[in-house]
C-alpha positions in Angstrom: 0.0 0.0 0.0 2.8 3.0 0.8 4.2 1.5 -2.7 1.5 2.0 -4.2 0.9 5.2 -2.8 4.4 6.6 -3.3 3.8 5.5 -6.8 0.7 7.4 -7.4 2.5 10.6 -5.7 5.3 10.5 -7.9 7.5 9.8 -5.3 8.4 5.6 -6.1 12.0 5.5 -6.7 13.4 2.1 -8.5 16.8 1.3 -10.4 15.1 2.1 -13.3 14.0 5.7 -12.7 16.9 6.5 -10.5 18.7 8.0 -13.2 15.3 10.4 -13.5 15.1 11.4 -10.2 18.1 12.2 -9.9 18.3 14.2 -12.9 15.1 15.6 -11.3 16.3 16.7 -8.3 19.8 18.2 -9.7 17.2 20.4 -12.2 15.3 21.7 -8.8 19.0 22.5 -7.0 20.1 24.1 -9.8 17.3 26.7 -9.6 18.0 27.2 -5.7 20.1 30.0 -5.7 17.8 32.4 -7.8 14.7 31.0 -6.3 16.0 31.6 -3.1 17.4 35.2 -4.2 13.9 36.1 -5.6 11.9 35.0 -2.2 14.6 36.9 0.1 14.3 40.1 -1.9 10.6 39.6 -2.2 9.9 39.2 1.4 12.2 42.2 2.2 9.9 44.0 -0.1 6.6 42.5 1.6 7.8 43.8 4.9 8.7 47.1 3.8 5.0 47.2 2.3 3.1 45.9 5.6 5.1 48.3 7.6 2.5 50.6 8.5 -0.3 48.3 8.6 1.1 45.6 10.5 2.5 45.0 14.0 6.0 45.3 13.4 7.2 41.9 15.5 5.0 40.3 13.5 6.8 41.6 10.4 10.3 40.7 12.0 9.7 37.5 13.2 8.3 36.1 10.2 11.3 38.0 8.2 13.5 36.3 10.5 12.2 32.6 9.8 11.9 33.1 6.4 15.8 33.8 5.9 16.7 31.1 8.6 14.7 28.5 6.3 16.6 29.6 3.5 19.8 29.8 5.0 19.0 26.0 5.5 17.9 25.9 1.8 21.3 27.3 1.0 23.2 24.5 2.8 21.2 22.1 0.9 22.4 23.4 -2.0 26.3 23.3 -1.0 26.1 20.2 -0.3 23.7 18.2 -2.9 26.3 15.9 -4.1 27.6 15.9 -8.0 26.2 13.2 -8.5 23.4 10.7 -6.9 24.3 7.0 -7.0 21.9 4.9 -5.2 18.3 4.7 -4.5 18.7 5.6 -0.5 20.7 8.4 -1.0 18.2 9.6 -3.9 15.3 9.1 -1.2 16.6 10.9 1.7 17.4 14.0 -0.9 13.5 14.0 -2.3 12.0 13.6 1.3 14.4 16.6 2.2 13.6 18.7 -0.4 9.9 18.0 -0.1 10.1 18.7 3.3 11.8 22.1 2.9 8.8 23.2 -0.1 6.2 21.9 2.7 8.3 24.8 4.9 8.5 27.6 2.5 4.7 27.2 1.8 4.0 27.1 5.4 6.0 30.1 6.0 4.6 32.3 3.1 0.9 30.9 3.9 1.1 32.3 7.1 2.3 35.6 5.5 -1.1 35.6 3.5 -3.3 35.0 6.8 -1.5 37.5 9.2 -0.8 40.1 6.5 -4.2 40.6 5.1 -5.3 43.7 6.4 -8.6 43.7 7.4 -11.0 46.4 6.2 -8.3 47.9 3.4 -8.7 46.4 0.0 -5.5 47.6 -1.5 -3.3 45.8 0.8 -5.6 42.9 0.8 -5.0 42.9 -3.1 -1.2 43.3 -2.6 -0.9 40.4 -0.7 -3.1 38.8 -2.9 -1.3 39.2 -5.5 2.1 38.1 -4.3 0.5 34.7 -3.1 -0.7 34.2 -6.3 3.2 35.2 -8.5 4.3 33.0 -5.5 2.2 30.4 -6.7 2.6 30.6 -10.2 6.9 30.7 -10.0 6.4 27.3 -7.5 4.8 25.9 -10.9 7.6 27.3 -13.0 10.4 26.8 -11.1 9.6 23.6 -10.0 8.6 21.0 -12.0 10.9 18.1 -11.1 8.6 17.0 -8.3 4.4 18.1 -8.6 3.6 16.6 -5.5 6.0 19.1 -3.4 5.1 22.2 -5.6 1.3 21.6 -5.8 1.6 21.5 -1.4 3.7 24.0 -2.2 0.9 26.4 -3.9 -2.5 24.8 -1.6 -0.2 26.0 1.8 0.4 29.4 -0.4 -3.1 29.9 -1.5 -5.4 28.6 1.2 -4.8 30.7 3.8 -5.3 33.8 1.7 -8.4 32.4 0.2 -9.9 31.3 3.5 -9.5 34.8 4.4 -11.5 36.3 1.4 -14.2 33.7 2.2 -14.0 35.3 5.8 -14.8 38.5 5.0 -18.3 37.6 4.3 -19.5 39.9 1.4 -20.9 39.2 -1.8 -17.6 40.4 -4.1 -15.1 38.9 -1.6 -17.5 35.6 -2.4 -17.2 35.6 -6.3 -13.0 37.1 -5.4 -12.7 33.5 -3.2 -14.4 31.6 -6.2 -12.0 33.7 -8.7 -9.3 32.4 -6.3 -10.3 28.9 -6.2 -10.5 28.7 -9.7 -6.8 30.0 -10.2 -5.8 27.2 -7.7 -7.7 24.5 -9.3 -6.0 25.4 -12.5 -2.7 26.1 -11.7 -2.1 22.9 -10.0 -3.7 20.9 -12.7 -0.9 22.9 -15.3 1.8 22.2 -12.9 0.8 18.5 -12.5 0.6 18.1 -16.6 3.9 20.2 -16.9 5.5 18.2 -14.2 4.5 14.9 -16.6 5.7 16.5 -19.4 9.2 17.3 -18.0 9.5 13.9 -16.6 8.5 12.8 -20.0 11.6 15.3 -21.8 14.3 13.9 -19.0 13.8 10.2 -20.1 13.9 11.6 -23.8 16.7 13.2 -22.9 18.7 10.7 -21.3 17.9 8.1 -23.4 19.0 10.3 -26.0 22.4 11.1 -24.1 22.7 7.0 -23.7 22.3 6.4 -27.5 24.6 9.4 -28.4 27.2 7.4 -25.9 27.0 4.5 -27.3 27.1 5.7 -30.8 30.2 7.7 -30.3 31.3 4.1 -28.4 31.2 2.6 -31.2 32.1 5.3 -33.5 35.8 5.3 -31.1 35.7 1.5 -31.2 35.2 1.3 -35.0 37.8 4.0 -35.5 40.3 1.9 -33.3 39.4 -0.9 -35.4 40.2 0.6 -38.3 44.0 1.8 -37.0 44.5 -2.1 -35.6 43.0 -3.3 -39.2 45.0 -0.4 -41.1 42.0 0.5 -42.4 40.4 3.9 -44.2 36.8 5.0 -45.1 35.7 7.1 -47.9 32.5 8.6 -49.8 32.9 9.3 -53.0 29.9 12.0 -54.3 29.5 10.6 -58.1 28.1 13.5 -59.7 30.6 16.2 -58.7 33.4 14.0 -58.0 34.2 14.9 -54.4 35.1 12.4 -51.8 35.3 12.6 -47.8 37.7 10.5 -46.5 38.5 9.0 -42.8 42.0 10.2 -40.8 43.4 6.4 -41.3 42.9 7.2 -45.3 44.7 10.4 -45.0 47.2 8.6 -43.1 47.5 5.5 -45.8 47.6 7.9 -48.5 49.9 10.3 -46.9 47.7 13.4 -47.1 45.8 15.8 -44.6 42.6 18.2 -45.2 44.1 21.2 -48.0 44.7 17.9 -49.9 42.3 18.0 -53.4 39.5 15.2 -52.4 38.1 15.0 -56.0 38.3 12.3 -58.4 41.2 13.6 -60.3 43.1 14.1 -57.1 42.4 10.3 -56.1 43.9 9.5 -60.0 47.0 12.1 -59.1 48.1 9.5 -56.3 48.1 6.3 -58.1 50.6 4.5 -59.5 51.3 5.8 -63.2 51.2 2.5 -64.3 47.8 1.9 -62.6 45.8 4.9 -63.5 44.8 4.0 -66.8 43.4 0.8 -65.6 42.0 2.6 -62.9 40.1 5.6 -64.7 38.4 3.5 -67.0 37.2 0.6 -64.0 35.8 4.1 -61.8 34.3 5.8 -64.8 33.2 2.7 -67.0 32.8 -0.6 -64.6 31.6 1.7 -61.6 30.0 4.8 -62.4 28.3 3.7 -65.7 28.1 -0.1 -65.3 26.8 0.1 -61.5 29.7 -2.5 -60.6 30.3 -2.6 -56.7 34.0 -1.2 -56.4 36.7 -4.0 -55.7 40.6 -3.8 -57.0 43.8 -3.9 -55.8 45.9 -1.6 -57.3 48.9 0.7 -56.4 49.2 4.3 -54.7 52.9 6.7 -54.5 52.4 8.2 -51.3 51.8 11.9 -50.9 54.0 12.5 -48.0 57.5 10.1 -47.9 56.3 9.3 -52.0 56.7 5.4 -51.2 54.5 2.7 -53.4 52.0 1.0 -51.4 49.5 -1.5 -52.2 45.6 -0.5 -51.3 42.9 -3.1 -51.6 39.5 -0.8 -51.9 36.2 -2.2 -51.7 32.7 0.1 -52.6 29.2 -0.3 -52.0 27.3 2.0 -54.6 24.4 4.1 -53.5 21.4 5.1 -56.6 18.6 7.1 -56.6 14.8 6.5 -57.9 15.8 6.3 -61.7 18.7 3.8 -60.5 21.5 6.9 -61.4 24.2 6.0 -59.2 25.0 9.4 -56.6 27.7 7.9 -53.5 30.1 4.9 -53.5 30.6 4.5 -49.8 33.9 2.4 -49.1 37.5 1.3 -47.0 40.7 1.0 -48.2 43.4 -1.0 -46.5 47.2 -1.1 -46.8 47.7 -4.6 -48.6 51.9 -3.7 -48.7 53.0 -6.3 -46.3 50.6 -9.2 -47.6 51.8 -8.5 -51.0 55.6 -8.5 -50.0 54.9 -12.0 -48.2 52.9 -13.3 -51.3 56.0 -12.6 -53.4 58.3 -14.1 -50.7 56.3 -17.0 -50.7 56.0 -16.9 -54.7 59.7 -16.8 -54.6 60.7 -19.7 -52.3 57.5 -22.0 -53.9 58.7 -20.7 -57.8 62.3 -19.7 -57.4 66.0 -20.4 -56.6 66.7 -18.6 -53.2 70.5 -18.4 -53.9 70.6 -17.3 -57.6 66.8 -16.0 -57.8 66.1 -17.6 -61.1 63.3 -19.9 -61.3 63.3 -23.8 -59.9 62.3 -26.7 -61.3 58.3 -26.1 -60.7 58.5 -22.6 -62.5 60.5 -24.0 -65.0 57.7 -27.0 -65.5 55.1 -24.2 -65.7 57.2 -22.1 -68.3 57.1 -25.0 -70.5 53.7 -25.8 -70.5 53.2 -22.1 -71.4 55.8 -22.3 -74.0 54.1 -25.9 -75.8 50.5 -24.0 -75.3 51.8 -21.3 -77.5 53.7 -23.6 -80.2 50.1 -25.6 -80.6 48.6 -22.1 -81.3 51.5 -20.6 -83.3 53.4 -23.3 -85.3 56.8 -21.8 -84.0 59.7 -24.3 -82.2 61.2 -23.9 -78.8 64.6 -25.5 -77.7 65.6 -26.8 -74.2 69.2 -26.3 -72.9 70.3 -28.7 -70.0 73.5 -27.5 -68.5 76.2 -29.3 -66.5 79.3 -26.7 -65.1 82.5 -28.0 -65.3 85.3 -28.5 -62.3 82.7 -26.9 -59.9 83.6 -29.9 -57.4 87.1 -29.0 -57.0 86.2 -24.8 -56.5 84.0 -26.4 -53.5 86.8 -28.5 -52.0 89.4 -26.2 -52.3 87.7 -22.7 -51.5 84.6 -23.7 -49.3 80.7 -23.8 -50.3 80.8 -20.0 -50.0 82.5 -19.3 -52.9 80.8 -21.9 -55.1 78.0 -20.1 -54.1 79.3 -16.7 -55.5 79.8 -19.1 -59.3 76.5 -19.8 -59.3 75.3 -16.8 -59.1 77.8 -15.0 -61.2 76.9 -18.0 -63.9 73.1 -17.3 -63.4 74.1 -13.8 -64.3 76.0 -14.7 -67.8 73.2 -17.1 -68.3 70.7 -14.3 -67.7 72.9 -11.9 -70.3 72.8 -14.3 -73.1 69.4 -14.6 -73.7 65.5 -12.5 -74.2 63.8 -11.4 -71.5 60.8 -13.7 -73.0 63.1 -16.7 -72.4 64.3 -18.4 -69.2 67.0 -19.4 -67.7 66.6 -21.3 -63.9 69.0 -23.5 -61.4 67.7 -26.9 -61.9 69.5 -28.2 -58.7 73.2 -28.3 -57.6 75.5 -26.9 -60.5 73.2 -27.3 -63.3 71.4 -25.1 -65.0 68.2 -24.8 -67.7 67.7 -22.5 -70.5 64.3 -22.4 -72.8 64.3 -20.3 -75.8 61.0 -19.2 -76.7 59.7 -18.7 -79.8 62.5 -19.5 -82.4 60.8 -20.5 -86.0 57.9 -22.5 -88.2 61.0 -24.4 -89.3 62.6 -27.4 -87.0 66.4 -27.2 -88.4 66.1 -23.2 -88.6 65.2 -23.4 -85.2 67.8 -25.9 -84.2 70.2 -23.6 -86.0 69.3 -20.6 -83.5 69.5 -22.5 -80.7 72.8 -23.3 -81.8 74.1 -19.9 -81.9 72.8 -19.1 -78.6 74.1 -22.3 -77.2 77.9 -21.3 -78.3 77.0 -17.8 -76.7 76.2 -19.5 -73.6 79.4 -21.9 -73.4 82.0 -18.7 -74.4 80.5 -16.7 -71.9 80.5 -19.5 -69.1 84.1 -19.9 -70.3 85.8 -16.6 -69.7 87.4 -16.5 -65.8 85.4 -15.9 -63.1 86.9 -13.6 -60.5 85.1 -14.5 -57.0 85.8 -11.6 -54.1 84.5 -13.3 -50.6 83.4 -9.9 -48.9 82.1 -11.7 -45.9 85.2 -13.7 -44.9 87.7 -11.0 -44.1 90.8 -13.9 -43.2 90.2 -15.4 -46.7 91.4 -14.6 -49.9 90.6 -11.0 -51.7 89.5 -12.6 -54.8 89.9 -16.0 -56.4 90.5 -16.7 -60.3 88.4 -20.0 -60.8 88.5 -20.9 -64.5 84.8 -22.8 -65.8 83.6 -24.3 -68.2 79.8 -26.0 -69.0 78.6 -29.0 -70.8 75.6 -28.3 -72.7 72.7 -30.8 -74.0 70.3 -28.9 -76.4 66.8 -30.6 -77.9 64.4 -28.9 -80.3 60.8 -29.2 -79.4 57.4 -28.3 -80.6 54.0 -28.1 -79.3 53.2 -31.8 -79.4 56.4 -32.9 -77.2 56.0 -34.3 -73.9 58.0 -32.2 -71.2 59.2 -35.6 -69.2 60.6 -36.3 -72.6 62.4 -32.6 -73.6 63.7 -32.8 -70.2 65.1 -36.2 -70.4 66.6 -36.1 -74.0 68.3 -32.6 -73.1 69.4 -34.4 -69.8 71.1 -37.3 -72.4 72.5 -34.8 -74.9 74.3 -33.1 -71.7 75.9 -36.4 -70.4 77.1 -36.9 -74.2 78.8 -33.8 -73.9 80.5 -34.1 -70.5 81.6 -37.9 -72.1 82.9 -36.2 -75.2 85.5 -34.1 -73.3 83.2 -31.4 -71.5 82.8 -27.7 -72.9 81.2 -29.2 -75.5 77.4 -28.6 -77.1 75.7 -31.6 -77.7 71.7 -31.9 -79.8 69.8 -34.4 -78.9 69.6 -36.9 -81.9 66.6 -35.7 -83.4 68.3 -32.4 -83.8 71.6 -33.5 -84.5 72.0 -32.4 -88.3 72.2 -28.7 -87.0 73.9 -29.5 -84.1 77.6 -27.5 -82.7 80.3 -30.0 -81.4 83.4 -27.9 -80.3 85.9 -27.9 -77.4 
């Protein structure tokens, strides 16, 4: 029952509307000073008026008690804490202040019962008429709490209005039903009004609680994208502006004088990319409706280093389907693409000479026999064995056979097209695969030739090996080297087990002829070189 009653008071406080009470209360406090001020100042101002028609202890006396109550009102204020934090504390503080408006009506109500001058209309109207402002600022000024300021105005009013009833003639009648009827109707405003700002406090901090949350989550997504590396734009299709996050003025190395149109975007790629780039954003994207999606390369604004974005788009239309905003992120791929070409390089190629390995070298060949079906023209395989590259080993160290492999990879590299290859095959020997030679099998076998006795002059000349990371060994060794070279001819239709394996035989025929030799396999023997 005294729930249910403090419920229907307005004076029920629960974890759930604590957070409204006590916004409640900190509203009233906040009002104390000048509502204190004004009622000080006012009653000075009674006084002063009711000097000469009423006994002056009277006067004094009730002066006196007003300003000790709001001395005590004062305190209250002082010391209403920042902040209210549990239900108990939040009760003692509404009982207090309810207390203290049940006072300050009680104080001015006797004001309106002592003070009206019997027998003098124009005093009786004065204090009158401050009962009523009196009444009218409790509604105002108070609104956190309507059962406190409606007591507030009955202990104001009543006694003034009993005394019109008292006086017993027909006009101070219809002035106590004037009255009445100001009473009955400012406490039914102040009751709605009191509703009403409850009402605009849980608005408001429900408001207040999403706007945390949402610049919670605006922090923790901005966080996110520094720990993801990544940056947020909007691109405005028909004039060509874009907004951009601070981690995409950071990737891209600008700040906020920076030109955010379209043809400042195209200003930071990659020359090489823009092209491509231009006609995928105007084309693909802004005419095709294509959802944005590419990897492609930016030169930095600031330090001018190349750095690999990923950027992905949504793309925003109107009614008629034109599109109007590509919403997006970007992210700094550079690391992942460095480690998928370190991992392309140890799966594809030679980690000491950095020419390709045998599985490259497998997929170069199918490439190669692909294109002789579809062209006509003849490839030739070189398999090539060095010579005395045991005895550099045994006599120097694996270091500086090391340093002949890759100076040989080098020469190899020199004597042919960069549409040809060269890779380490394992150990000491090396593969070459010349691309593209002619229509015409001994024409073709004929080139390879020639490029064959390039190869083995070039791997002849001395090799001068300088050890810069022993400092105790040698300056530089003279190592004289020599390779034996198996060559086969092949076309479109040969199987690569079988290129590699003949070119394998013709190299063994070579190192059994006397090494530094140039052996064809016996298909292509007609045009084939045999020289020491």
């Amino acid at each position: 029952m005294i729930n249910l009653l403090a419920n229907k008071l307005g004076l029920e406080i629960t974890q759930d509307n604590l957070p409204v009470r006590a916004e409640q209360m900190r509203t009233l406090v906040n009002g104390y000073p000048s509502n204190i001020s004004v009622s000080m100042i006012l009653a000075l101002l009674v006084v002063w008026l009711m000097w000469p028609k009423v006994d002056h202890v009277d006067l004094l006396v009730w002066l006196a008690a007003l300003y000790a109550f709001h001395t005590q009102e004062f305190w209250y204020w002082r010391n209403y804490p920042k902040k209210v934090h549990c239900i108990e504390e939040c009760k003692l503080w509404q009982n207090q202040f309810l207390l203290s408006d049940i006072l300050g009506g009680v104080i001015w109500g006797s004001a309106g019962w002592f003070m009206f001058v019997q027998g003098d209309p124009l005093y009786q109207a004065i204090i009158l008429a401050v009962m009523m402002g009196l009444a009218s600022g409790a509604v105002a000024s108070n609104l956190a709490f309507p059962l406190s300021q409606q007591t507030y105005v009955a202990l104001v009013i009543l006694p003034v209005f009993l005394n019109i009833l008292y006086q017993g003639a027909r006009e101070y009648y219809l002035l106590a039903a004037m009255v009445g009827l100001f009473l009955i109707f400012i406490m039914k405003v102040g009751r709605e009004q009191g509703r009403f700002f409850e009402k605009s406090i849980r608005s408001w901090l429900e408001n207040a609680e999403l706007t945390a949350r949402l610049r919670e989550s605006e922090q923790s997504l901005r966080e996110s994208q520094v720990i993801a590396g990544l940056g947020s734009y909007v691109l405005d299709i028909p004039s060509e502006k874009w907004e951009s996050s601070g981690m995409l003025d950071q990737l891209f190395g600008i700040d906020a004088s920076y030109e955010h149109t379209l043809d400042g975007w195209m200003n930071m790629l990659h020359p090489d990319d823009r092209a491509m780039m231009n006609h995928y954003l105007r084309s693909e994207v802004g005419v095709q409706g294509k959802a944005f999606e590419k990897e492609f390369r930016i030169i930095r604004c600031n330090d001018h280093a190349e750095r690999w974005i990923y950027g992905l788009g949504k793309l925003s239309c109107d009614a008629q389907g034109r599109p109007l905003k590509l919403h997006g992120t970007v992210q700094d791929i550079t690391e992942r693409k460095r480690a998928e070409k370190e991992i392309n390089e140890l799966a594809f190629y030679d980690s000491l000479t950095k020419l390709p390995n045998r599985r490259m070298l497998n997929d170069r060949l199918s490439q190669a026999k692909a294109a002789g079906k579809r062209t006509g023209l003849f490839c030739a395989l070189m398999f090539l064995d060095l010579d005395n590259f045991k005895s550099l080993n045994d006599e120097h160290g694996h270091g500086m056979g090391d340093l002949l492999l890759v100076e040989v990879a080098c020469r190899l590299a020199a004597c042919v097209r960069e549409s040809d290859t060269v890779a380490r095959f394992g150990g000491d020997e090396f593969v070459v695969m010349l691309n593209g030679l002619s229509r015409d099998k001994e024409e073709s076998a004929a080139q390879a030739g020639i490029v064959a006795q390039k190869i083995r002059t070039s791997l002849a000349k001395p090799y001068f090996l300088k050890n810069e990371h022993d400092k105790s060994a040698a300056t530089t060794v003279e190592h004289h080297c020599a390779a034996s070279i198996g060559v086969v001819v092949f076309d479109g239709e040969t199987d690569i087990e079988d290129m590699l394996k003949w070119a394998d035989r013709a190299m063994y025929q070579a190192k059994e002829s006397g090494r530094n030799i140039i052996r064809f396999h016996e298909a292509n023997m007609q045009a084939g070189i045999s020289r020491k």
